[in-house]
PDB file of N, CA, C and O in Angstrom:
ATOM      1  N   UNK A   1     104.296  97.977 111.863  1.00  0.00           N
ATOM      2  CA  UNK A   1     104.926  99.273 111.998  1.00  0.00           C
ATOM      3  C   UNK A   1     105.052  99.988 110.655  1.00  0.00           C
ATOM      4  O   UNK A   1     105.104 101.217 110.658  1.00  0.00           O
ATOM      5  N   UNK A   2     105.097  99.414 109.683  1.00  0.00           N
ATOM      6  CA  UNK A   2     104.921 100.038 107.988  1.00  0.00           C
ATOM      7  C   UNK A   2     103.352 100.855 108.605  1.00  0.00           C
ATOM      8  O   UNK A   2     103.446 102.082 108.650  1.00  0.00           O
ATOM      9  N   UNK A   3     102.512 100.494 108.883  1.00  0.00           N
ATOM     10  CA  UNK A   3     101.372 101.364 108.718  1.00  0.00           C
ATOM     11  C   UNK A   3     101.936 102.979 109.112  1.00  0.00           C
ATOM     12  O   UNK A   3     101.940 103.905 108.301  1.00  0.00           O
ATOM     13  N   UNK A   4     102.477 103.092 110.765  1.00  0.00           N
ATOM     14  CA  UNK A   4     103.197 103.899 111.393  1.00  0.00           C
ATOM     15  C   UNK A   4     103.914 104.967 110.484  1.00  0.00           C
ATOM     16  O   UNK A   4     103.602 106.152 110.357  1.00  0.00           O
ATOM     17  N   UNK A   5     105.034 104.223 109.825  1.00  0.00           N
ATOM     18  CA  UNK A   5     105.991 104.381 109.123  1.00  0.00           C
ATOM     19  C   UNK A   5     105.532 105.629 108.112  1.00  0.00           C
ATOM     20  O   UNK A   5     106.079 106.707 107.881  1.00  0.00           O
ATOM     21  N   UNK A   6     104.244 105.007 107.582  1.00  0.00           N
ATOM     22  CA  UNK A   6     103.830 105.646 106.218  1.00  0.00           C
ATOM     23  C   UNK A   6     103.035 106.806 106.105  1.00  0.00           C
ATOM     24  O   UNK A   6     102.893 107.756 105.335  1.00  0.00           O
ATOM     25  N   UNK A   7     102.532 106.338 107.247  1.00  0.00           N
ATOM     26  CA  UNK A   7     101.223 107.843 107.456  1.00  0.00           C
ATOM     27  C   UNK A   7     102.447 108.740 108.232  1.00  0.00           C
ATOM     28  O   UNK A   7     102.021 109.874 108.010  1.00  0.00           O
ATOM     29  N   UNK A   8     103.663 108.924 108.978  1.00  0.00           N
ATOM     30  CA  UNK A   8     104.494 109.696 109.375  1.00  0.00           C
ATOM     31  C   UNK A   8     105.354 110.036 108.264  1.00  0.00           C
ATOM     32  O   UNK A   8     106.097 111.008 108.401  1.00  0.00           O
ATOM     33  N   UNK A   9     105.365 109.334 107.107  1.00  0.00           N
ATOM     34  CA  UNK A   9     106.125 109.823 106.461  1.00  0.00           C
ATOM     35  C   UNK A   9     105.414 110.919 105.294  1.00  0.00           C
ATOM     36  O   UNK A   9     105.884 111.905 104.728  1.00  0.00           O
ATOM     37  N   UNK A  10     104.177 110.310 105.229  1.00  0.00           N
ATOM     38  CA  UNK A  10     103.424 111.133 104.209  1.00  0.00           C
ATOM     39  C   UNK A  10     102.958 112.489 105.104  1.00  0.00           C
ATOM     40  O   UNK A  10     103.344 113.622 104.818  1.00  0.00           O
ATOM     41  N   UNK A  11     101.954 112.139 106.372  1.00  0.00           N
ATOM     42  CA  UNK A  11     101.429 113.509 106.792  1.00  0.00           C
ATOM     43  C   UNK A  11     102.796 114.259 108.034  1.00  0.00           C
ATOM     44  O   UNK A  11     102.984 115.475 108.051  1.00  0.00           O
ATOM     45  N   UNK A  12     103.382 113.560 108.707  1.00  0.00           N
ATOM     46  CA  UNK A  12     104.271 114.020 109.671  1.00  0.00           C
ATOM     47  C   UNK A  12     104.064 113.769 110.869  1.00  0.00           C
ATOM     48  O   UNK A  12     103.012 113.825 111.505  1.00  0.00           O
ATOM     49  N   UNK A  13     105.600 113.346 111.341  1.00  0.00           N
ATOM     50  CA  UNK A  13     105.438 112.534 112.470  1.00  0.00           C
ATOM     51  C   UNK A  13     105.100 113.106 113.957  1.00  0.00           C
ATOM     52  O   UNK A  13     105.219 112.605 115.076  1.00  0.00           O
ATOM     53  N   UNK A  14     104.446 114.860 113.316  1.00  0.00           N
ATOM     54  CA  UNK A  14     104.043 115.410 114.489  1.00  0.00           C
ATOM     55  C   UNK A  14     103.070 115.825 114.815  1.00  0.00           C
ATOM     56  O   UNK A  14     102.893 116.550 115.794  1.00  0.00           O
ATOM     57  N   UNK A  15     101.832 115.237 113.649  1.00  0.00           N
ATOM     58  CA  UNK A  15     100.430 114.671 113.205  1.00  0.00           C
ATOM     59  C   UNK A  15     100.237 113.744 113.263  1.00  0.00           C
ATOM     60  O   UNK A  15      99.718 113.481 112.178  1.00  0.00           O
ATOM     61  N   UNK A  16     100.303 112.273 114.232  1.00  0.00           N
ATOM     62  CA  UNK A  16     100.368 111.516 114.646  1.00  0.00           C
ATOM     63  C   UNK A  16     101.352 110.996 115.401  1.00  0.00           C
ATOM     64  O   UNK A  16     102.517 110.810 115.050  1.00  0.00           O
ATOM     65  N   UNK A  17     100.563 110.623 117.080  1.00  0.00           N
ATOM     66  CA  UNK A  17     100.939 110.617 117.925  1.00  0.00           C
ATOM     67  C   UNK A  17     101.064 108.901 118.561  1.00  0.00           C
ATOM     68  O   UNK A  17     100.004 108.457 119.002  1.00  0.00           O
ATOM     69  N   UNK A  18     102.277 107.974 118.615  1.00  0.00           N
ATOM     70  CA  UNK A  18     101.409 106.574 119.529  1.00  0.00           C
ATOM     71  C   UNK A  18     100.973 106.748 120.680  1.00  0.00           C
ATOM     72  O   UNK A  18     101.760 107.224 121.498  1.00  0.00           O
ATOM     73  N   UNK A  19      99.367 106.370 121.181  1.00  0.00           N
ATOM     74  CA  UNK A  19      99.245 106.558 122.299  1.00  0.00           C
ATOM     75  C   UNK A  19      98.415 104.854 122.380  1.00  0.00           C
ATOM     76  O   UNK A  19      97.211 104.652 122.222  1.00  0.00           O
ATOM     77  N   UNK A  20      99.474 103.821 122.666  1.00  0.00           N
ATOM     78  CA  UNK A  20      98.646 102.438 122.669  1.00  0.00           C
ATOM     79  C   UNK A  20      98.334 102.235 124.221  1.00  0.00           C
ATOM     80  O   UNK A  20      98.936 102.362 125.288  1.00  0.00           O
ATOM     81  N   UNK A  21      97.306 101.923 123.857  1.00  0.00           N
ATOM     82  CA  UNK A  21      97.000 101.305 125.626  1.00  0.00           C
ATOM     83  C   UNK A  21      96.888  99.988 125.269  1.00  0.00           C
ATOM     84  O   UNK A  21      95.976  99.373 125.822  1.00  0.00           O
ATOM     85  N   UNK A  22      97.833  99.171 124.198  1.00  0.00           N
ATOM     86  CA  UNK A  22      97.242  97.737 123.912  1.00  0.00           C
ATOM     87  C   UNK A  22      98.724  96.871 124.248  1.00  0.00           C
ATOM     88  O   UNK A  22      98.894  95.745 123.782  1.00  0.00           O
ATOM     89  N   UNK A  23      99.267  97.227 124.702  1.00  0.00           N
ATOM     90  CA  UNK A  23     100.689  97.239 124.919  1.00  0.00           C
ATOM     91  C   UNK A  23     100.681  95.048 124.628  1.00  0.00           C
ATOM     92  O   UNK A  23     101.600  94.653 123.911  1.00  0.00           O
ATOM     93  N   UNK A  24      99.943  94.211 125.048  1.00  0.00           N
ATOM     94  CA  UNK A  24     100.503  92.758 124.612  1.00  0.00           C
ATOM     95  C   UNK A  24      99.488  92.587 123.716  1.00  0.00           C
ATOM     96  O   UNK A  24      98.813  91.558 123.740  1.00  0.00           O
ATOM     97  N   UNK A  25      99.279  93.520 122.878  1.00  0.00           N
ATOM     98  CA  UNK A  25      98.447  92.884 121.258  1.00  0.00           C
ATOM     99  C   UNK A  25      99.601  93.734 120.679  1.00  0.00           C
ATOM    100  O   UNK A  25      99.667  94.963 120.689  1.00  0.00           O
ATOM    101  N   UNK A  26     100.846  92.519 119.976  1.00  0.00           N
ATOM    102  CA  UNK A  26     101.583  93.260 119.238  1.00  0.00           C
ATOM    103  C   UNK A  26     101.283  93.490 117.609  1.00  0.00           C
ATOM    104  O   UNK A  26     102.060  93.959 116.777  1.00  0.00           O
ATOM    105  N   UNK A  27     100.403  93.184 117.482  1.00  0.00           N
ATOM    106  CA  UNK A  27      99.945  93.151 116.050  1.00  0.00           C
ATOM    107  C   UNK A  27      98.579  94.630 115.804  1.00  0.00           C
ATOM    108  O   UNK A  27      97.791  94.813 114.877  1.00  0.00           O
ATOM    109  N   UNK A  28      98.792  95.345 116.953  1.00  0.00           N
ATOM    110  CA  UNK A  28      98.066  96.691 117.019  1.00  0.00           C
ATOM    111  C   UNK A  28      98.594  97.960 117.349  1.00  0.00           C
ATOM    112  O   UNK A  28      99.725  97.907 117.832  1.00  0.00           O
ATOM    113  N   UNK A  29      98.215  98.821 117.256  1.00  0.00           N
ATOM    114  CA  UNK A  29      98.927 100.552 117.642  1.00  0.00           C
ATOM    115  C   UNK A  29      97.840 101.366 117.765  1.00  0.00           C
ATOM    116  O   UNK A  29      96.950 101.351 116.914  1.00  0.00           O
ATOM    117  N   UNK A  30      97.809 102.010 118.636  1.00  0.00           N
ATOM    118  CA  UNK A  30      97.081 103.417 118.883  1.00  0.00           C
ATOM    119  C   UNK A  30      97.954 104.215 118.554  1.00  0.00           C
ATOM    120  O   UNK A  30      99.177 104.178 118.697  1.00  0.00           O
ATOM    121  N   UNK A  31      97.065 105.194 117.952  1.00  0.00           N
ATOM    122  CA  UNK A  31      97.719 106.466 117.349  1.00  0.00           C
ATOM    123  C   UNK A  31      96.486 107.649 117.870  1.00  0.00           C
ATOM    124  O   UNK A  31      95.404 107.282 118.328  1.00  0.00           O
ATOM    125  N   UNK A  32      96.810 108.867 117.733  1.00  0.00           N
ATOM    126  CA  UNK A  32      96.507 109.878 118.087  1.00  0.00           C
ATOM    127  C   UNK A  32      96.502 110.989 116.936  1.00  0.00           C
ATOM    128  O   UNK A  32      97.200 111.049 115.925  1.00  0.00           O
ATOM    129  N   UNK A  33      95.747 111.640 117.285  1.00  0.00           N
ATOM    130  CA  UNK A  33      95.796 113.213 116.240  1.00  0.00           C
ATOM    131  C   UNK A  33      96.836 114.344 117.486  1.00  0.00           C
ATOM    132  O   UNK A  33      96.760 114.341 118.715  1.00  0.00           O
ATOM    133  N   UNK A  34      97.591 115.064 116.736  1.00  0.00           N
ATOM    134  CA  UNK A  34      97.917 115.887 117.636  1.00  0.00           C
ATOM    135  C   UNK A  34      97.671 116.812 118.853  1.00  0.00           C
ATOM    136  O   UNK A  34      98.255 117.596 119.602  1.00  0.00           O
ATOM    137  N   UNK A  35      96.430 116.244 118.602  1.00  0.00           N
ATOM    138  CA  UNK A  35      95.812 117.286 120.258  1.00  0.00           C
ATOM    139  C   UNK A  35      95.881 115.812 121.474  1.00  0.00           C
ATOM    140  O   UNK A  35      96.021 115.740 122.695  1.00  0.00           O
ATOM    141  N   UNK A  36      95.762 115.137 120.740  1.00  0.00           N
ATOM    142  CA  UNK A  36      95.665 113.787 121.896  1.00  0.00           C
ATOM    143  C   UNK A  36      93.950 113.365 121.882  1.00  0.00           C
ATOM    144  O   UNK A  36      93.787 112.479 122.721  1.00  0.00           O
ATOM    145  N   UNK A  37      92.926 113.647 121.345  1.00  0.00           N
ATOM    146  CA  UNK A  37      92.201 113.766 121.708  1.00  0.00           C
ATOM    147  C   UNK A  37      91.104 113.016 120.754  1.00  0.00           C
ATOM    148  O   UNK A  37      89.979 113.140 121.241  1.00  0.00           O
ATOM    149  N   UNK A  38      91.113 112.304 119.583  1.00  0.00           N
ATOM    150  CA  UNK A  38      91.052 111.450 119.081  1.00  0.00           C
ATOM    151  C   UNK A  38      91.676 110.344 118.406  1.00  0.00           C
ATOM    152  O   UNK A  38      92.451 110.497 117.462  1.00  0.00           O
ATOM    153  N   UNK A  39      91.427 109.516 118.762  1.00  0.00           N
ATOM    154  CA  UNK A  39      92.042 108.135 118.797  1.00  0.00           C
ATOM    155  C   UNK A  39      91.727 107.128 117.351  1.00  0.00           C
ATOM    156  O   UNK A  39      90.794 107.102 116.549  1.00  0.00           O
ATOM    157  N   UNK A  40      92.955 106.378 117.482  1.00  0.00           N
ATOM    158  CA  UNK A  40      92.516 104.875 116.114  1.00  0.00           C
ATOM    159  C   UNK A  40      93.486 104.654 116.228  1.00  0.00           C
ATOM    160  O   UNK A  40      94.619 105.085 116.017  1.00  0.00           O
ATOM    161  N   UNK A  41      92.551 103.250 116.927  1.00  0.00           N
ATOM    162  CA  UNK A  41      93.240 101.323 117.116  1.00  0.00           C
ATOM    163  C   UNK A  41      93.001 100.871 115.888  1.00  0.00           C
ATOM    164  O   UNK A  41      91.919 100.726 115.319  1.00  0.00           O
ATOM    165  N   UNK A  42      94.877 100.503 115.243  1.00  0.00           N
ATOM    166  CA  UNK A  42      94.626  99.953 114.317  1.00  0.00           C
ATOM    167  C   UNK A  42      95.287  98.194 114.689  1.00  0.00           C
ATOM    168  O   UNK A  42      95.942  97.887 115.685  1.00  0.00           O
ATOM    169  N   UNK A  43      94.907  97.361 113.668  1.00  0.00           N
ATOM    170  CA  UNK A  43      95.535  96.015 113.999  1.00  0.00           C
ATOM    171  C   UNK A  43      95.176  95.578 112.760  1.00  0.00           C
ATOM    172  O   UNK A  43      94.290  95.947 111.990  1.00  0.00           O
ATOM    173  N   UNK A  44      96.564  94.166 112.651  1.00  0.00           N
ATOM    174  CA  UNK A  44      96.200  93.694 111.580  1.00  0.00           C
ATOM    175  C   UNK A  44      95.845  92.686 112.046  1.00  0.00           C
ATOM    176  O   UNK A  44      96.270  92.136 113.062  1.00  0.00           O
ATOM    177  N   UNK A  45      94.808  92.266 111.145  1.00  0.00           N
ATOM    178  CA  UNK A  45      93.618  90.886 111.377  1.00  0.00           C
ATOM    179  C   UNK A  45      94.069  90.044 110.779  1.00  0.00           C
ATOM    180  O   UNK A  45      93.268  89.114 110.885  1.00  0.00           O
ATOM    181  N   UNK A  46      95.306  89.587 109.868  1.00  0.00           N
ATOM    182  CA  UNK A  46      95.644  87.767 109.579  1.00  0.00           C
ATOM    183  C   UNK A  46      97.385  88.366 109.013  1.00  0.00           C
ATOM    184  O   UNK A  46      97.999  89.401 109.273  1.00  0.00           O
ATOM    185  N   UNK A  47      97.689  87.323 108.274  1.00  0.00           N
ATOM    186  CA  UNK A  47      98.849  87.353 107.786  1.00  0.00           C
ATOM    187  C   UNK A  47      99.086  87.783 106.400  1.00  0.00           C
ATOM    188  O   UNK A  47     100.230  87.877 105.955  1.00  0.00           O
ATOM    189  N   UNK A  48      97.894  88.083 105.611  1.00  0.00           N
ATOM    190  CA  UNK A  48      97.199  88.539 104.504  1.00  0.00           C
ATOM    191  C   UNK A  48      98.314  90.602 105.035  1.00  0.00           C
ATOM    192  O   UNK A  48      98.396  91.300 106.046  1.00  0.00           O
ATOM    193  N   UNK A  49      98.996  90.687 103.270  1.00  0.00           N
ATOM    194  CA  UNK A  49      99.261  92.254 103.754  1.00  0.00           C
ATOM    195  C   UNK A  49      98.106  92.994 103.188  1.00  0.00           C
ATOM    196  O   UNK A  49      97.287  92.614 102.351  1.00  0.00           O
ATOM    197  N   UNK A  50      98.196  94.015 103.750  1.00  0.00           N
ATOM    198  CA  UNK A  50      97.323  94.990 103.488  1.00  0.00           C
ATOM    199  C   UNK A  50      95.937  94.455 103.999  1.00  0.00           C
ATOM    200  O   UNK A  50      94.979  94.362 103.231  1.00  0.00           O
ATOM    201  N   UNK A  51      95.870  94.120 105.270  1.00  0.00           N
ATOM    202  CA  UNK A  51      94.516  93.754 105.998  1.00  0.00           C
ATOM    203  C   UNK A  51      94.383  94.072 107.059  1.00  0.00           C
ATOM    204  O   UNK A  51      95.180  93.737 107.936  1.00  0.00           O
ATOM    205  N   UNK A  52      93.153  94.937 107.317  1.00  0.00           N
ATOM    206  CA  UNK A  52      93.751  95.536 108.396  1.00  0.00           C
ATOM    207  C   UNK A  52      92.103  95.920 109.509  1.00  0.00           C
ATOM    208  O   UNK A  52      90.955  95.736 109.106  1.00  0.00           O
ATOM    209  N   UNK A  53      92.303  96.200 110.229  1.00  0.00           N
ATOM    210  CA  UNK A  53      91.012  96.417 111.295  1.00  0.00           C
ATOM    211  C   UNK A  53      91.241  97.675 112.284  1.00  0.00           C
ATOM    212  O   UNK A  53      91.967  97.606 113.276  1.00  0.00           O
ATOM    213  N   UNK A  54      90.447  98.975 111.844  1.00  0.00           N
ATOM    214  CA  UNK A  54      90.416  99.852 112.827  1.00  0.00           C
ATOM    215  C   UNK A  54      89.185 100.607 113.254  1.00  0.00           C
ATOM    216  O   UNK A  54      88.135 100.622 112.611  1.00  0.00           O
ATOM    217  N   UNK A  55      89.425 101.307 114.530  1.00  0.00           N
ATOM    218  CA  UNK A  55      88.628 101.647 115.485  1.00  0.00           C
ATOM    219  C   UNK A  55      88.849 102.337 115.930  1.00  0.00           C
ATOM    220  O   UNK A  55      89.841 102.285 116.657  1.00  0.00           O
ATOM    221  N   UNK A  56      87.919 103.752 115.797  1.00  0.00           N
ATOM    222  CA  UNK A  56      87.799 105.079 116.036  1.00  0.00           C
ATOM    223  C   UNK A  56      86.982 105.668 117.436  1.00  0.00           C
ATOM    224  O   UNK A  56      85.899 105.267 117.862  1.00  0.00           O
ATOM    225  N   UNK A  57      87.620 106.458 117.855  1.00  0.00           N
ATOM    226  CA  UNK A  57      87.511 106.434 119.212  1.00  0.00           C
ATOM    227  C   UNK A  57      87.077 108.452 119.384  1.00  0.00           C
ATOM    228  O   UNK A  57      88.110 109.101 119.222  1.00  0.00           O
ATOM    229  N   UNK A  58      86.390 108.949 119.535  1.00  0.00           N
ATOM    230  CA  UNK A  58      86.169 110.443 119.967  1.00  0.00           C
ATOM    231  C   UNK A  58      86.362 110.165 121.200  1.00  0.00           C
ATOM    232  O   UNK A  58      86.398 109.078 121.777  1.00  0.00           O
ATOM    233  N   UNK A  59      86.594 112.137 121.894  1.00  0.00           N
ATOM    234  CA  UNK A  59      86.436 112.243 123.041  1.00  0.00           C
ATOM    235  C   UNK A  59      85.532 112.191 123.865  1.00  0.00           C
ATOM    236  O   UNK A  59      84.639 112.916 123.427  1.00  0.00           O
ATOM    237  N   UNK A  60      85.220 111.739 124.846  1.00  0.00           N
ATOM    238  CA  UNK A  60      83.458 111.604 125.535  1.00  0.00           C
ATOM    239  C   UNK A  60      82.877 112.780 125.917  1.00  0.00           C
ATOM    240  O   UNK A  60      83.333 113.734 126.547  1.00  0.00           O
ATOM    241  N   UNK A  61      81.743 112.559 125.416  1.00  0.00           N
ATOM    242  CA  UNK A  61      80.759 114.058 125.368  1.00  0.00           C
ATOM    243  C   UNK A  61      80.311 114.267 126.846  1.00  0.00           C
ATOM    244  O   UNK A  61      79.984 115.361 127.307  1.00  0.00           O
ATOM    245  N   UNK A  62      80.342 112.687 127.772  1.00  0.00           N
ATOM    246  CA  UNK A  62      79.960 112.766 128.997  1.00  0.00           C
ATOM    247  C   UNK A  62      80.866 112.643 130.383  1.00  0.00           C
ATOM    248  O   UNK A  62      80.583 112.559 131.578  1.00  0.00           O
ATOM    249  N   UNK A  63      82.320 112.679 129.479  1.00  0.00           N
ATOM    250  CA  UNK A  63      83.264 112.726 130.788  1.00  0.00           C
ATOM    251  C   UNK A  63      82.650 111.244 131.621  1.00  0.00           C
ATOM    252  O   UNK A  63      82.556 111.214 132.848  1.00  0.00           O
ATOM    253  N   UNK A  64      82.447 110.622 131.155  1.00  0.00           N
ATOM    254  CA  UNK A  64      82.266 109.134 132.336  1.00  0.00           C
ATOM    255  C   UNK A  64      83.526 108.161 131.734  1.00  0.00           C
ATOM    256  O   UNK A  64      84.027 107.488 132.635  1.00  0.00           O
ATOM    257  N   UNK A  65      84.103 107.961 130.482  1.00  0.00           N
ATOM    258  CA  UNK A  65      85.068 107.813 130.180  1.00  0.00           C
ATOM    259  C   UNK A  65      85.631 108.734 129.060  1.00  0.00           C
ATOM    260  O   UNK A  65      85.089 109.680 128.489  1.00  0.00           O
ATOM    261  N   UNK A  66      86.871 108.193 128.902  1.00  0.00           N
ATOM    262  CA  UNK A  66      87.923 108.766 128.141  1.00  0.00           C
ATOM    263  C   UNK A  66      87.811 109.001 126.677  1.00  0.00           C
ATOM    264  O   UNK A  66      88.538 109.786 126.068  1.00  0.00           O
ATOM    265  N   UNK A  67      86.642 108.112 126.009  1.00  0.00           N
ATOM    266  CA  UNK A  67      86.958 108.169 124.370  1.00  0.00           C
ATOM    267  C   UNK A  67      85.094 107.912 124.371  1.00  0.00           C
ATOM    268  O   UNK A  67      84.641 107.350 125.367  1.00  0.00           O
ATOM    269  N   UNK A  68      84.200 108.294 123.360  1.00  0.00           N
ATOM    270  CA  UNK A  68      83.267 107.443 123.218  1.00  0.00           C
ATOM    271  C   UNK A  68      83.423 106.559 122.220  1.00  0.00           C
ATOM    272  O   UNK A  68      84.619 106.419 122.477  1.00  0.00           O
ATOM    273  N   UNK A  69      83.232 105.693 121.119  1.00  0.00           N
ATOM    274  CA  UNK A  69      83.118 104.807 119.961  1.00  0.00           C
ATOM    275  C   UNK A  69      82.573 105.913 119.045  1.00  0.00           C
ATOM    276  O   UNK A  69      81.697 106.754 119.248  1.00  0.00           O
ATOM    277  N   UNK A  70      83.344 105.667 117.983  1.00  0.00           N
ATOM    278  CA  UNK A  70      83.346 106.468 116.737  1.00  0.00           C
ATOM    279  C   UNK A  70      83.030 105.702 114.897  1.00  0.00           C
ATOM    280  O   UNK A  70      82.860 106.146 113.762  1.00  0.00           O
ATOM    281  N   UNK A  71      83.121 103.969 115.767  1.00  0.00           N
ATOM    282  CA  UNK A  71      82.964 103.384 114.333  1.00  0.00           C
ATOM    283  C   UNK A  71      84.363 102.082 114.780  1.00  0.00           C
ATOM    284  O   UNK A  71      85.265 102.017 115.616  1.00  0.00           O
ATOM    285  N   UNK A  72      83.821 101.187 113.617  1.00  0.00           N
ATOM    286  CA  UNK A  72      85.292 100.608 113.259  1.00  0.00           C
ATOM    287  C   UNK A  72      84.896  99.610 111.898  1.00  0.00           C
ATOM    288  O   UNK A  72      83.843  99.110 111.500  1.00  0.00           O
ATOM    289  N   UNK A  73      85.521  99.605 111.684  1.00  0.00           N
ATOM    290  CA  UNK A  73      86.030  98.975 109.964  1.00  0.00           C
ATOM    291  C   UNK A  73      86.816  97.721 110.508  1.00  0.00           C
ATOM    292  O   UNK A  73      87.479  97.562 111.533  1.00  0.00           O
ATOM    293  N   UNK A  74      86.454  96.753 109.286  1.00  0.00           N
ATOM    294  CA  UNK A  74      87.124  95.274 109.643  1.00  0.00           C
ATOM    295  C   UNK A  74      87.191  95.156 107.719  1.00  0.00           C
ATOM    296  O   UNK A  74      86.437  95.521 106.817  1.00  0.00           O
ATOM    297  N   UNK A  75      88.853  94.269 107.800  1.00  0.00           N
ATOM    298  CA  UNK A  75      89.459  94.018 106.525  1.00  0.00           C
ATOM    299  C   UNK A  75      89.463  94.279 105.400  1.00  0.00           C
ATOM    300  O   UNK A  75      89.169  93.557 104.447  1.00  0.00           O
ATOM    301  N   UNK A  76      90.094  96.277 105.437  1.00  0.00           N
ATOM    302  CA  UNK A  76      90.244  97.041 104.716  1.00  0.00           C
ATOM    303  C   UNK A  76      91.642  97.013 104.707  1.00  0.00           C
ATOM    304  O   UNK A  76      92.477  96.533 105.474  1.00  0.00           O
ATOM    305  N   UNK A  77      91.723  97.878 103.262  1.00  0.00           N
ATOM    306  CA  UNK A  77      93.065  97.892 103.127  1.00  0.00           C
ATOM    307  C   UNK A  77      93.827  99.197 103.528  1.00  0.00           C
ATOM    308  O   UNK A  77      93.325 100.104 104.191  1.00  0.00           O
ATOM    309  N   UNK A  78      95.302  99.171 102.967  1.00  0.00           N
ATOM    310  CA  UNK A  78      95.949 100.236 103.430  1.00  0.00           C
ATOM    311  C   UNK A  78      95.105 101.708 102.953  1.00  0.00           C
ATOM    312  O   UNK A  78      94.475 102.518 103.632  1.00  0.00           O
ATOM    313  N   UNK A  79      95.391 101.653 101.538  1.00  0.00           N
ATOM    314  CA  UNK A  79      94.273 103.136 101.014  1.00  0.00           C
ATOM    315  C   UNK A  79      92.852 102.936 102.084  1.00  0.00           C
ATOM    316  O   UNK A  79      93.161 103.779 102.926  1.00  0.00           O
ATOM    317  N   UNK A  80      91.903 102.529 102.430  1.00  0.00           N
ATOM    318  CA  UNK A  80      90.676 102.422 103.020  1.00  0.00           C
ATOM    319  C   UNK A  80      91.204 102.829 104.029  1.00  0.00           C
ATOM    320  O   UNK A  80      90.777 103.977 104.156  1.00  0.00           O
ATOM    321  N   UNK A  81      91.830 102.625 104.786  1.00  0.00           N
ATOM    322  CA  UNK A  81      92.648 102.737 106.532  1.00  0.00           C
ATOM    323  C   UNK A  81      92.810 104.108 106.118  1.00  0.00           C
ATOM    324  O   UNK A  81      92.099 104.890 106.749  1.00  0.00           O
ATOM    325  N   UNK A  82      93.753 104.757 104.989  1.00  0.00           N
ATOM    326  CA  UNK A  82      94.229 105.960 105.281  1.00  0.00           C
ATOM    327  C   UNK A  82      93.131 106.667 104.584  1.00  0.00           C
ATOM    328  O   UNK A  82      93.648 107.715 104.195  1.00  0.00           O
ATOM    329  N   UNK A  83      91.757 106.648 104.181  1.00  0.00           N
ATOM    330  CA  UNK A  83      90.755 107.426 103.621  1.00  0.00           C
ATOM    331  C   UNK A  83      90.236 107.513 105.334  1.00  0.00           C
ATOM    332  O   UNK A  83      89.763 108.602 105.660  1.00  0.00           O
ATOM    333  N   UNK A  84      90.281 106.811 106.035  1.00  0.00           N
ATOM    334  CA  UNK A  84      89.561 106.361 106.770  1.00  0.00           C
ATOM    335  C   UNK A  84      90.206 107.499 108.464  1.00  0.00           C
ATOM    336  O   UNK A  84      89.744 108.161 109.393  1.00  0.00           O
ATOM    337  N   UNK A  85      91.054 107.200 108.088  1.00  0.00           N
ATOM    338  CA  UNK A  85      92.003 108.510 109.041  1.00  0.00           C
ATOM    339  C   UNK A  85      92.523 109.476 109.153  1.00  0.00           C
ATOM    340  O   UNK A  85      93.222 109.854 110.093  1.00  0.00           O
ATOM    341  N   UNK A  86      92.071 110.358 107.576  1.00  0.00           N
ATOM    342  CA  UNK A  86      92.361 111.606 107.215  1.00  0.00           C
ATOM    343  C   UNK A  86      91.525 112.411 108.019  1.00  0.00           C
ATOM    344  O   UNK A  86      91.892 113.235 108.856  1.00  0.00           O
ATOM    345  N   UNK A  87      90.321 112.095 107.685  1.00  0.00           N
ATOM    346  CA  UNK A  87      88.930 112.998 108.781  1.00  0.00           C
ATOM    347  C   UNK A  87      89.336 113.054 110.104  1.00  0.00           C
ATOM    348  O   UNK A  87      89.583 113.939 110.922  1.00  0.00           O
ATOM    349  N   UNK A  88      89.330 111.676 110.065  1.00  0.00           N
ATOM    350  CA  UNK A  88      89.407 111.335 111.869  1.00  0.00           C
ATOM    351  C   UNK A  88      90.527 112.043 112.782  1.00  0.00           C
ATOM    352  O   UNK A  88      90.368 112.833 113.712  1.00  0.00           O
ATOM    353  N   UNK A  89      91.906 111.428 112.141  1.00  0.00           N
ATOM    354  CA  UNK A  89      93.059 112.073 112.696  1.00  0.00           C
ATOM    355  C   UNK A  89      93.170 113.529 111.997  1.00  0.00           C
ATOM    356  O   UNK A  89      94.349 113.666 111.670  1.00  0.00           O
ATOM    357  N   UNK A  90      92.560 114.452 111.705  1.00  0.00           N
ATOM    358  CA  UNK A  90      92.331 115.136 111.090  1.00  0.00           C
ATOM    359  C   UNK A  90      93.898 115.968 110.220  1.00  0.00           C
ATOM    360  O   UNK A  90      94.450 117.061 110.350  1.00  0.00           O
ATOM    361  N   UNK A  91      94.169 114.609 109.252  1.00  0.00           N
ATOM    362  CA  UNK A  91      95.279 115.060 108.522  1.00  0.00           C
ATOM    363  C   UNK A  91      94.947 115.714 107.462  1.00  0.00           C
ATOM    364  O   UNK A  91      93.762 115.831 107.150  1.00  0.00           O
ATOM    365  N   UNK A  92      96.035 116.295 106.671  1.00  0.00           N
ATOM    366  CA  UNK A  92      96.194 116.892 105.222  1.00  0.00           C
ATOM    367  C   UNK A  92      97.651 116.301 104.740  1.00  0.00           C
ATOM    368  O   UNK A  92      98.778 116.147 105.212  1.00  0.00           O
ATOM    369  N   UNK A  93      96.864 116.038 103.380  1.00  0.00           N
ATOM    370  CA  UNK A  93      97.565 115.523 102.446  1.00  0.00           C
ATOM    371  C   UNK A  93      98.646 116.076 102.160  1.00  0.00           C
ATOM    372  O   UNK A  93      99.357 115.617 101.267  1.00  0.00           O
TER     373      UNK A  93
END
């Protein structure tokens, strides 16, 4: 929840949205950009801090599902995560 914590405290907690559909992986969070409409599953991958695994999700170009795949990154750190979700969740600094 520090990940949560930090990107709401730096960009605002009304520029990121939780929208988890992972509800018994407690070691993950979906988050949202304010339209709802792109997504990133983040999770942490060991007990190591600052390690982390996420997965970027667009909206589907074909309406057959909900998100298409956008990428994902495995055991980056906090700065990498948040280089990594400025575009995406389309924040400002």
């Amino acid at each position: 929840m520090h990940v949560l914590a930090f990107l709401q405290n730096k960009y605002g907690e009304t520029n990121i949205i939780i929208n988890d559909h992972w509800e018994a992986d407690r070691e993950a969070i979906g988050l949202t950009d304010k339209t709802g409409q792109y997504l990133a599953y983040i999770s942490t991958i060991s007990n190591i801090d600052n390690n982390y695994f996420v997965a970027l999700e667009n909206p589907s170009a074909y309406n057959e599902m909900p998100y298409s795949p956008a990428g994902d990154f495995d055991n980056i750190s906090l700065t990498e995560l948040e280089k990594i979700l400025i575009p995406h969740l389309k924040l400002r600094d």
